[in-house]
Every structure is written in structure tokens, then in C-alpha cells.
C-alpha positions in Angstrom: 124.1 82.2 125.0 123.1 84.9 122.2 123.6 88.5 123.1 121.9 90.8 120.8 124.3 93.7 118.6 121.6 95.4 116.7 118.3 95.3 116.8 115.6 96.8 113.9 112.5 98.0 112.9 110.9 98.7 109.9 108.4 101.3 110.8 105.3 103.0 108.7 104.3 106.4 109.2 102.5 108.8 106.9 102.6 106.8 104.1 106.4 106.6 104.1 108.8 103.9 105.8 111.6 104.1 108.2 114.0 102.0 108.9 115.1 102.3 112.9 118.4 100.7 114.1 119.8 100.0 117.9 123.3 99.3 118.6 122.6 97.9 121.7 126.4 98.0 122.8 126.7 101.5 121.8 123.2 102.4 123.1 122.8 104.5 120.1 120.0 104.8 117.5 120.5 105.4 113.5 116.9 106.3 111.2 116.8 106.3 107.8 114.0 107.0 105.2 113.5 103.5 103.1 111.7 104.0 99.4 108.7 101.7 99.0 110.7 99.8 96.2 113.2 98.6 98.5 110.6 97.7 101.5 108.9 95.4 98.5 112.1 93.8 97.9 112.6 93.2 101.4 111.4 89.5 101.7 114.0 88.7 98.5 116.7 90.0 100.0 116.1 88.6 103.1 115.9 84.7 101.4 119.2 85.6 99.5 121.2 86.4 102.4 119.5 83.5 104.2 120.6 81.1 101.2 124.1 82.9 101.5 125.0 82.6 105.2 123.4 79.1 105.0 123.3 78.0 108.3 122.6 81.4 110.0 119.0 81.0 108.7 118.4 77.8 110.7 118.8 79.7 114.1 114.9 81.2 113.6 116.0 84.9 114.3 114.8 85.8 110.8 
């Protein structure tokens, strides 16, 4: 059974991005501005910490 911690969206508004977070335990809610530089990296990173966690990636949650 998963239960989900966090949950995330990368959301674009006015030209700028934001980067919305849920602790879902906590019930709380963090927002932070994200520079377009880092939403371009975002599918590199993403593939590197799938190649680092290894089998994590096989679950489909990415």
C-alpha cells in the first residue's frame, strides 16, 4: 500500500514559475518562485536522481 508524503506542482503564471509543495501529513503548503533555468533543467535532474535511487524509478510515480 503507498501512502503519499508530498505531493507537487510546477505551476506557470505570468510568465514566471512556481513550484507548490503539500505535506500531506502535515496538511501544510510551501511556494517557491523557480527561475526558468532550473525549470529547463528539470527533466535532467529528474533522470539523474532516477539513475541514482535506481530502483525507485521502476515504480512509474515519476
Amino acid at each position: 500500500m503507498e501512502t503519499v508524503l508530498y505531493a507537487a506542482e510546477l505551476v506557470q503564471q505570468d510568465g514566471g514559475y512556481r513550484l507548490v509543495v503539500q505535506d500531506v501529513v502535515r496538511d501544510t503548503v510551501q511556494v517557491t518562485a523557480v527561475p526558468k533555468a532550473a525549470v529547463d533543467k528539470l527533466p535532467v535532474f529528474l533522470s539523474v536522481l532516477s539513475s541514482k535511487l535506481g530502483s525507485a524509478s521502476s515504480r512509474g510515480r515519476w
